[in-house]
C-alpha positions as MATLAB code, in Angstrom:
seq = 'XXXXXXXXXXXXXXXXXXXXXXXXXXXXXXXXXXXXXXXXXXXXXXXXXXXXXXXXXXXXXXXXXXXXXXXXXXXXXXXXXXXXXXXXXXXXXXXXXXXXXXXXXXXXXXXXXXXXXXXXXXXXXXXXXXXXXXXXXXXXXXXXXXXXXXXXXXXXXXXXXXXXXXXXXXXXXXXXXXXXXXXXXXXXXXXXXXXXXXXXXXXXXXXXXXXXXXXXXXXXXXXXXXXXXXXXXXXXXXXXXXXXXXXXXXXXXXXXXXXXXXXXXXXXXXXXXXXXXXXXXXXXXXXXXXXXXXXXXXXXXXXXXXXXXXXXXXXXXXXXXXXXXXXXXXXXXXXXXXXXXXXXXXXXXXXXXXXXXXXXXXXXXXXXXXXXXXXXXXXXXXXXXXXXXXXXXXXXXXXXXXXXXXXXXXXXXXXXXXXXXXXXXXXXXXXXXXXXXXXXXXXXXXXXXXXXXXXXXXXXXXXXXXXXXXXXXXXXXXXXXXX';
ca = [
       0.000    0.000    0.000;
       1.550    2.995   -0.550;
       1.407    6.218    1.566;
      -1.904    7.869   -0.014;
      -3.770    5.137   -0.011;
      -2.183    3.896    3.843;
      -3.200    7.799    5.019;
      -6.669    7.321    3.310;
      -7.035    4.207    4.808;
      -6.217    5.590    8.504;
      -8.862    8.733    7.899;
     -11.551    6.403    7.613;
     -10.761    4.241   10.465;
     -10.204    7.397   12.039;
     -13.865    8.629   11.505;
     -15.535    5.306   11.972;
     -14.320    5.324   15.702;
     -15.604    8.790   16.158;
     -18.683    7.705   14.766;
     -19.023    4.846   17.172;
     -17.890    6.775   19.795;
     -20.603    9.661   19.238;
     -17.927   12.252   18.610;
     -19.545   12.579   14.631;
     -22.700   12.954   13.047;
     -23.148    9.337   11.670;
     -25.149   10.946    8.691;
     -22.426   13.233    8.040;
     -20.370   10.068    7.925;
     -22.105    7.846    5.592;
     -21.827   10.460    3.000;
     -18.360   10.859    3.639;
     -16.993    7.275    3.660;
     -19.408    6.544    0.674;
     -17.395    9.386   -1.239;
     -13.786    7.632    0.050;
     -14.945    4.398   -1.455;
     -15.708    5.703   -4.519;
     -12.958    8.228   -4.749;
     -10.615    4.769   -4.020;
     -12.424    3.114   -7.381;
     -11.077    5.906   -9.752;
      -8.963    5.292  -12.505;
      -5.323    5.654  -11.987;
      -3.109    7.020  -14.500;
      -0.537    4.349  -16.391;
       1.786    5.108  -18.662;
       2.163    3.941  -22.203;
      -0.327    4.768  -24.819;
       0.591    1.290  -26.801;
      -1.860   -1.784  -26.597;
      -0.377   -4.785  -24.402;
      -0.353   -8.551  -25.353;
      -3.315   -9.312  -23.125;
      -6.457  -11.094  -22.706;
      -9.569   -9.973  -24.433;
     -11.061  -10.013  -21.104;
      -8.817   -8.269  -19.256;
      -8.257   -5.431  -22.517;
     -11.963   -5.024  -22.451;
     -11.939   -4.144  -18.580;
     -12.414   -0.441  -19.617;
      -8.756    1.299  -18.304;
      -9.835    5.137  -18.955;
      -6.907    7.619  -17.978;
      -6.394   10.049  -20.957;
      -8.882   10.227  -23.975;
     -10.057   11.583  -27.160;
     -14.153   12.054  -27.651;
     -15.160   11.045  -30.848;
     -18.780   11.770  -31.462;
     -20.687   11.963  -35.245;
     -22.765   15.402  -36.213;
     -25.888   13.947  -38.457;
     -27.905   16.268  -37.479;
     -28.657   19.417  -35.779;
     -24.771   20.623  -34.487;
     -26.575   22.379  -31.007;
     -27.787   18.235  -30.031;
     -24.302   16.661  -31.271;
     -22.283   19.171  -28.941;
     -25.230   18.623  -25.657;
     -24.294   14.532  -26.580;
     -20.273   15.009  -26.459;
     -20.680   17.135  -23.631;
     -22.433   14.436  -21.820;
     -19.715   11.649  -22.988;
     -17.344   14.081  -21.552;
     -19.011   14.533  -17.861;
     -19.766   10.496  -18.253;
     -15.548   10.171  -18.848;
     -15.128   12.336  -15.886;
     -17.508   10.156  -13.792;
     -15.563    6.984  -14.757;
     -12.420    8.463  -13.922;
     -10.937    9.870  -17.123;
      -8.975   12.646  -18.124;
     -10.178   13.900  -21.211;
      -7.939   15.245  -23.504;
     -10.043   16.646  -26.562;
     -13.225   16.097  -28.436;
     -13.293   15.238  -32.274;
     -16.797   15.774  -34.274;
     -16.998   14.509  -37.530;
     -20.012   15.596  -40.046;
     -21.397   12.505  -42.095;
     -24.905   11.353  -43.145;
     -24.722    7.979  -41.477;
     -21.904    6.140  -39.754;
     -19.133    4.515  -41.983;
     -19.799    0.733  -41.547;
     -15.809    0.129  -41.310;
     -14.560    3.066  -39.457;
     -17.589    4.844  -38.042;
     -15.414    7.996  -39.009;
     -14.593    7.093  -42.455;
     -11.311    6.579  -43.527;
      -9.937   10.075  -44.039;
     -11.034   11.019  -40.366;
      -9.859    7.624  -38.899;
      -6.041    8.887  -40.403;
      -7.148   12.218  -38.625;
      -8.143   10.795  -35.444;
      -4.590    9.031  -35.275;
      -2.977   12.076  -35.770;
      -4.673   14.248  -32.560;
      -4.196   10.699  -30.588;
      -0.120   10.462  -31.456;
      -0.166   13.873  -30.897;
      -2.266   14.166  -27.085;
      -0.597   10.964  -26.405;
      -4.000    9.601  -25.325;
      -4.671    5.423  -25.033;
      -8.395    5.589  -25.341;
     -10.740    6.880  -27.793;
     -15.018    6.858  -26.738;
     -16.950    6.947  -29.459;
     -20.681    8.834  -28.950;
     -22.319    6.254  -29.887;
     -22.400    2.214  -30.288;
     -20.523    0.461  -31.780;
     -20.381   -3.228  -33.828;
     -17.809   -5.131  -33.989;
     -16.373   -4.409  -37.029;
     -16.412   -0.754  -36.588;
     -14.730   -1.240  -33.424;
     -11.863   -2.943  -34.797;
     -11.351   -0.890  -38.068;
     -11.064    2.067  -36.197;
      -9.172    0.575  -33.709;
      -6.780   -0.644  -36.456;
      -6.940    3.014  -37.869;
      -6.134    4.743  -34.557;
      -3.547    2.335  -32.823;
      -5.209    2.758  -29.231;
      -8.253    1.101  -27.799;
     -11.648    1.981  -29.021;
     -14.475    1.860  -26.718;
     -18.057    3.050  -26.859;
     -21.040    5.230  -25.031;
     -22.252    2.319  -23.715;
     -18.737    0.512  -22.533;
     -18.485    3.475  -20.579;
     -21.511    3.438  -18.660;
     -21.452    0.053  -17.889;
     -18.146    0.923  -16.374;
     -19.098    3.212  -14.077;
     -22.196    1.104  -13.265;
     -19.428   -1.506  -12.378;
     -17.679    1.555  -10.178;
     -20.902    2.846   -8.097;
     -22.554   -0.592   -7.571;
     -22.781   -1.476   -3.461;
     -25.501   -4.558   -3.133;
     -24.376   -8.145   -4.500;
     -27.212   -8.155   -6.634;
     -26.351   -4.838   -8.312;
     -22.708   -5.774   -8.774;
     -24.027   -9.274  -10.346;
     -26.331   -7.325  -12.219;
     -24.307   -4.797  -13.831;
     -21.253   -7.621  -14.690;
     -23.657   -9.833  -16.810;
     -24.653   -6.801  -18.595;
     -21.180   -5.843  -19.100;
     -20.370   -9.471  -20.270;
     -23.119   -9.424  -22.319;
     -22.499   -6.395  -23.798;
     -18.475   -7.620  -24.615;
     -19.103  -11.363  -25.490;
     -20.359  -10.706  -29.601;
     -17.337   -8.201  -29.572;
     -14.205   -9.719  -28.735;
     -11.403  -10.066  -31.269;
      -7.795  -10.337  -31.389;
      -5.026   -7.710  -30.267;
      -1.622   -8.862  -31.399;
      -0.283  -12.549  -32.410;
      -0.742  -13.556  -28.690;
      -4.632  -13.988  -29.537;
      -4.272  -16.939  -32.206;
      -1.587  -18.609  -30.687;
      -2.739  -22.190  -30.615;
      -1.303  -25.615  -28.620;
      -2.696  -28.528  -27.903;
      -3.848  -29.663  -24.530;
      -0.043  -31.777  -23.652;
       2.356  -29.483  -25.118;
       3.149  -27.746  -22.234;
       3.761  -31.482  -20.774;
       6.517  -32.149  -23.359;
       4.154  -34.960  -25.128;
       6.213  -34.771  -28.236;
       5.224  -35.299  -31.838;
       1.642  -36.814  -32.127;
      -0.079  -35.313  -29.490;
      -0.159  -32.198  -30.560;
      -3.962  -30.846  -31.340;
      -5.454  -27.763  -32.998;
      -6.084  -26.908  -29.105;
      -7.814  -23.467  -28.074;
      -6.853  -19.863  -29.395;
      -6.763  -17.480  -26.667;
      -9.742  -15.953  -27.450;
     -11.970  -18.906  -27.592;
     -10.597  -19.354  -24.235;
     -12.045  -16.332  -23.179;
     -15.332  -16.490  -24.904;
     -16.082  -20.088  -22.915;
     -14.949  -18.210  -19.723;
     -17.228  -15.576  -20.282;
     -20.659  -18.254  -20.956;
     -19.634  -20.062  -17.524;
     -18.918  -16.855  -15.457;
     -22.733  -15.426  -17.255;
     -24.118  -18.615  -16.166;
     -23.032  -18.442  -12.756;
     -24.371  -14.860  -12.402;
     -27.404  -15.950  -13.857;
     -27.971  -18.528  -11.332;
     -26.874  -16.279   -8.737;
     -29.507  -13.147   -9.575;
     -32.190  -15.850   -9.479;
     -31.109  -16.729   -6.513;
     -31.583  -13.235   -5.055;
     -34.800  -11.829   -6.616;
     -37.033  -13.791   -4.184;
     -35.583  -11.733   -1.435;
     -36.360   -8.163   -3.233;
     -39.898   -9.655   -4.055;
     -40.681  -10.204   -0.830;
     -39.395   -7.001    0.571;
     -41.526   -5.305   -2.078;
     -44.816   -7.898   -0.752;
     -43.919   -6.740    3.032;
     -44.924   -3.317    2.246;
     -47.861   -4.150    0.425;
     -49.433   -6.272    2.892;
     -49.199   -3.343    5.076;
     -51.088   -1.198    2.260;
     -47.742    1.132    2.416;
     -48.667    3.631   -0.559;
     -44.890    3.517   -2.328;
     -43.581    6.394   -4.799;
     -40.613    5.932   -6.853;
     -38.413    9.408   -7.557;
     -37.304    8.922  -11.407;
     -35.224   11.282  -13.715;
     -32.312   11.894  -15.812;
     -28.984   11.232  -14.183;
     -27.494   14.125  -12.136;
     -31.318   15.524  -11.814;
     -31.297   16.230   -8.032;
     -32.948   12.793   -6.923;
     -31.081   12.143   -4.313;
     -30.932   15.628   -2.830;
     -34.906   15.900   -3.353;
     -35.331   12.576   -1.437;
     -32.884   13.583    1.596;
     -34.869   16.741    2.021;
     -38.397   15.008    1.919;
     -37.102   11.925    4.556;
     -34.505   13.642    6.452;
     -32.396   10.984    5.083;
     -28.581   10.887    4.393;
     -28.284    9.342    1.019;
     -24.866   10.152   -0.627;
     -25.403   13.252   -3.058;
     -22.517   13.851   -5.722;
     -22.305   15.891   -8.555;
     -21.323   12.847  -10.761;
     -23.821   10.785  -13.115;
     -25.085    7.629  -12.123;
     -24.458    8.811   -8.206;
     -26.813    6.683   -7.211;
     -26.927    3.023   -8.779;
     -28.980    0.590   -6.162;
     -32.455    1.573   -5.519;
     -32.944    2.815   -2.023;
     -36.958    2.811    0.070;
     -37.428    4.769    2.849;
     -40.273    5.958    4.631;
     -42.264    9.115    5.426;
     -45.385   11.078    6.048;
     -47.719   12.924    4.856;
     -48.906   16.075    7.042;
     -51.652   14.390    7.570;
     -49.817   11.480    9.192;
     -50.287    9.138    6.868;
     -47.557    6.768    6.071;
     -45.623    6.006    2.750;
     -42.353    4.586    1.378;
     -39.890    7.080   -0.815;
     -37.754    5.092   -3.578;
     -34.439    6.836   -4.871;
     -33.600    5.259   -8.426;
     -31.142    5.675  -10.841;
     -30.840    7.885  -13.161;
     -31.854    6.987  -17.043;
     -30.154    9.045  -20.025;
     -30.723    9.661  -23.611;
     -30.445    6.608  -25.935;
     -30.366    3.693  -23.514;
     -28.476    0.495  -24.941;
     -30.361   -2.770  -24.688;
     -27.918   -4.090  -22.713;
     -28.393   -1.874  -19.748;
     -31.674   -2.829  -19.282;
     -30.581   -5.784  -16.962;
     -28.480   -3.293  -14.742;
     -31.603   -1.366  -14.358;
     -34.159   -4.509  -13.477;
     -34.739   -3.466   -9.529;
     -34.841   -0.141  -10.268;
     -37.804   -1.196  -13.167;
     -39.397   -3.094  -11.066;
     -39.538   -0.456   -7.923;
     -41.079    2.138  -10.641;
     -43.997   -0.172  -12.121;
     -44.892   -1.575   -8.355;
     -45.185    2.172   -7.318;
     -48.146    4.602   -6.866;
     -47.070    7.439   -7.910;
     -44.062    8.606   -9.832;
     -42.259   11.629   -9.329;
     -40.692   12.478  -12.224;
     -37.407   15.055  -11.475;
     -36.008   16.937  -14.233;
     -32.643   19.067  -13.529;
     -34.379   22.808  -14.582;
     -30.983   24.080  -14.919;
     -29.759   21.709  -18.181;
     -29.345   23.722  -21.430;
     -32.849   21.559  -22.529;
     -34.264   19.947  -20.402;
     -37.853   19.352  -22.175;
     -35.113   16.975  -23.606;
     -34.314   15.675  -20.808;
     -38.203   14.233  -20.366;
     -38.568   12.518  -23.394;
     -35.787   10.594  -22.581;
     -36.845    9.424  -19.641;
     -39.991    9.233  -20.888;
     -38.525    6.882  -23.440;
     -37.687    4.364  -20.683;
     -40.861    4.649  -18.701;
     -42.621    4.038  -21.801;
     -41.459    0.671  -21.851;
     -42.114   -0.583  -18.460;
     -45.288   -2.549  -18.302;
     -48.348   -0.508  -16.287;
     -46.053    2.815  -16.060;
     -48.767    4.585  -18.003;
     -51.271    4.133  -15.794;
     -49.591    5.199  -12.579;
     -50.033    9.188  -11.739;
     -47.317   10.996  -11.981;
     -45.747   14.161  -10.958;
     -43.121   16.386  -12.857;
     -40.995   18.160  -10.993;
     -38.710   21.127  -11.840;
     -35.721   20.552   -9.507;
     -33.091   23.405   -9.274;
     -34.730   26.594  -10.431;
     -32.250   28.541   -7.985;
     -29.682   27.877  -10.595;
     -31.774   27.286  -13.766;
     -31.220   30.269  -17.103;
     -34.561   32.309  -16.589;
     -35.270   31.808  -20.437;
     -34.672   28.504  -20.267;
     -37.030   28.080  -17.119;
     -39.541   30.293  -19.352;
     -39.719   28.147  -22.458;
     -40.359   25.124  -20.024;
     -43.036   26.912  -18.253;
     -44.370   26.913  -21.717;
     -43.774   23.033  -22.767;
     -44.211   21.560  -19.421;
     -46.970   23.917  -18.234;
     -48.536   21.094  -14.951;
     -44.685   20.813  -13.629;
     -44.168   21.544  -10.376;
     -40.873   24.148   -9.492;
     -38.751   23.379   -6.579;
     -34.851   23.687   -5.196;
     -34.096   20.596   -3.554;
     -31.028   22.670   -2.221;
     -32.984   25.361   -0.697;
     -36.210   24.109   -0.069;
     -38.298   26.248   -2.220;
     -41.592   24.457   -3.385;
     -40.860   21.561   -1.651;
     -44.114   21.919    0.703;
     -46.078   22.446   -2.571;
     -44.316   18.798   -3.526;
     -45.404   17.037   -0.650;
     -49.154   18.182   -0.996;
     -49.209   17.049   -4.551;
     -47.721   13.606   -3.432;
     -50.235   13.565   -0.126;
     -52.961   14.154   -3.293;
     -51.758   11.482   -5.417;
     -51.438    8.801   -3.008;
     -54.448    6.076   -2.900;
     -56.368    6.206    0.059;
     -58.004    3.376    1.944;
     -61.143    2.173    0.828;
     -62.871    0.696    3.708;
     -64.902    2.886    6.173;
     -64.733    1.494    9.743;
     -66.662    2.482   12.869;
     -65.319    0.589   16.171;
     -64.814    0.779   19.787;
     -61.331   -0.241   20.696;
     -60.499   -1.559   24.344;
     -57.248   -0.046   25.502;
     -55.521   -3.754   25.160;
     -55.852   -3.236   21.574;
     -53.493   -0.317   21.517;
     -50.838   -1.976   18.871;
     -53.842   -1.994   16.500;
     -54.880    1.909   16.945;
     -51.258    2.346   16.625;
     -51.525    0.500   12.601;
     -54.203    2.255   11.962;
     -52.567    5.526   12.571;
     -49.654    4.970   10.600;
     -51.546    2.704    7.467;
     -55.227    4.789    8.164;
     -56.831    7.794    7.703;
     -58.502    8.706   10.660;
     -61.511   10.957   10.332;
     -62.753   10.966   14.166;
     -61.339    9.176   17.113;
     -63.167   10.364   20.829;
     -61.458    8.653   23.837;
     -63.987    7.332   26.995;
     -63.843    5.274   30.256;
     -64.531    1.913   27.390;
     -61.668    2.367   24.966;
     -61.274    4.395   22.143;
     -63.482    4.998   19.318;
     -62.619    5.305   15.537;
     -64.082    6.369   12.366;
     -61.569    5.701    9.858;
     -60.372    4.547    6.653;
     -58.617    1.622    6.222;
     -57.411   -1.288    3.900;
     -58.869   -4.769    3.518;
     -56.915   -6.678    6.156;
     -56.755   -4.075    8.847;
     -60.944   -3.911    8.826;
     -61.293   -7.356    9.062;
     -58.873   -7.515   12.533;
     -60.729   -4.269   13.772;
     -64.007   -5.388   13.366;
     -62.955   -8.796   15.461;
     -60.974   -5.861   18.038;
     -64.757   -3.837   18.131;
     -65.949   -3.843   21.946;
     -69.390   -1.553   20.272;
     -72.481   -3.027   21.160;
];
């Protein structure tokens, strides 16, 4: 260990102490060491821009430390520069240092470069030149453009969605997330492995290395059929293994349901503000960065209404323009939280150069999540404190029933949680007992999963008028002392 990572390692032990010894505020703390784990998951910086003799498994393990954006302009310029800008904060966010941007203005994609050739001869020039060892391409990639512009370039090519998969791999805490996001990362790399160097074909047969001598000697494995079976078995495995631990999730989800806990899932565009928005509306201490993909595992916690009545805040992660297939496994728990919800609250970041964009992307994704139509949902305006007034005015204009708040300095967050208290479902049975005083776990349910519309106390017990689900009616009617 060496002496920055030996100091680091003595500031957290340092602080968990003082935590356990009361000396710190332990939600200060989780913030803090979640920020020290992540910081200790950045890229470090190698030297040598020139590809090794390696595995395709290992190669593909995305090493970002200095690189040149490559993105394509077939369109309107203003939306190819918002994209590159994004590729750059998503380099930053995986740990990259980015040494230039390269747009290129073509129709459609060249199917052997992406570029085309003259560009591709370009693109190696700024690369030699920057002495970068990575190129990201806006975009995806196939396999063939991958490697002709690899050829072209003489430095690993990755793409868009390489890179987010990395820093899924970076931010992911739960065993099920980190399982999650390494099948989709081995899915996403299995159709696209090739050679790098003579070290990939190199074939033997299986007693070679034994000293078997002439006859035994068979067409054996190339290296990177080697890695291509060790990819099915390790995708197997984490097959077997996510299997394993949806029942658990499921019935998490089922606990809360049984107790008729309304549930609303905060959605949004990475970097949005739903993290900050969901500390201030639970008093919670959820780690907020100004990074994309901050938050990766879905996180429930649970509040109130003014009212009093009870109901379960999720924190999801955030979705961005252009979604890859591929991804879609990553995001399963934070799909399923959304379409078992009541209501979704719908965050966009007010201050983005367009964020009207911003909601059909993530509209995009909701879109295709069975029953997401159906269930209400509230757009919300987060930062308006730092948002460009005639920005903020054309949205007024295109998003017209959004809500405006400032997660950072509270303003319209009241209005928020009267819209959500509005939105929720409220129990449908009407109830009219006498409770004896015994019974005083039950008034205590029906105060937290109720709405109570009278409750008079008297020498008998207490009575209730109230609303409540299915279950709790039938246990307070057997509770009812009322003659």
């Amino acid at each position: 260990m060496n002496t920055a990572d030996d100091s680091r390692a003595r500031e957290i032990a340092r602080r968990v102490l003082a935590r356990q010894a009361g000396r710190e505020p332990i939600a200060e703390e989780a913030g803090a060491l979640e920020r020290e784990f992540r910081e200790g998951t950045r890229r470090r910086a190698i030297h040598g821009a020139e590809l090794e003799e390696i595995g395709e498994v290992e190669y593909r393990q995305v090493r970002l430390e200095k690189v040149i954006l490559v993105g394509l302009r077939t369109g309107g310029a203003a939306a190819a520069e918002r994209s590159i800008e994004e590729l750059e904060a998503l380099a930053h966010t995986a740990g990259s240092e980015v040494l230039g941007s390269f747009l290129q203005t073509r129709d459609k994609p060249d199917p052997a470069t992406y570029l085309g050739k003259g560009k591709a001869k370009e693109l190696a020039e700024v690369v030699r030149e920057q002495g970068a060892d990575t190129v990201i391409v806006d975009g995806e990639l196939n396999p063939s453009q991958r490697r002709g512009l690899e050829d072209a370039v003489g430095v690993k090519v990755v793409d868009r969605t390489t890179v987010i998969l990395d820093i899924f791999a970076q931010h992911a805490k739960s065993r099920e997330g980190k399982a999650q996001v390494e099948l989709a990362q081995l899915e996403y790399l299995l159709p696209r492995l090739r050679g790098w160097g003579e070290s990939m074909s190199r074939q033997a047969g299986g007693r070679v290395a034994a000293g078997a001598g002439i006859g035994s000697r068979g067409p054996g494995e190339t290296k990177i059929e080697l890695d291509r079976r060790r990819i099915r078995i390790r995708m197997a495995r984490l097959r077997r293994q996510i299997a394993q631990m949806a029942p658990a999730r499921h019935q998490q989800r089922a606990s809360r349901r049984r107790g008729n806990i309304p549930s609303v899932a905060i959605a949004g565009y990475t970097n949005a503000g739903k993290s900050t928005l969901m500390n201030v509306l639970t008093d919670g201490d959820l780690l907020v960065e100004d990074a994309l993909f901050a938050t990766l595992d879905p996180t429930v916690r649970r509040t109130t209404t003014a009212d009093g009545r009870v109901y379960t805040l999720t924190d999801t992660v955030g979705f961005v323009s252009n979604l890859p297939t591929e991804l879609v496994e990553a995001f399963r728990s934070t799909l399923e939280e959304i379409a078992e919800s009541d209501v979704i609250v719908h965050v966009v970041d007010a201050s983005d150069p367009d964020p009207v964009n911003q909601v059909r992307a993530v509209n995009e994704v909701l879109s295709g999540i069975d029953g997401a139509a159906q269930i209400p949902t509230i757009l919300v305006l987060n930062k308006v404190d730092v948002a460009d007034p005639g920005t903020l005015a054309a949205v007024r204009v295109s998003l017209p029933a959004a809500l405006e708040v400032s997660a950072r300095t509270g303003a319209g967050i009241e209005a928020l949680q009267e819209e959500i208290a509005a939105c929720l479902p409220r129990p449908q049975i009407m109830v009219d007992v006498m409770l004896p005083f015994s019974e005083g776990a039950l008034l205590s349910e029906v105060h937290e999963d109720g709405e109570i519309l009278e409750q008079e106390w008297s020498e008998d017990g207490v009575r209730l008028v109230a609303r409540v689900g299915e279950g709790l009616a039938a246990r307070l009617g057997e509770a009812n002392i009322a003659s």
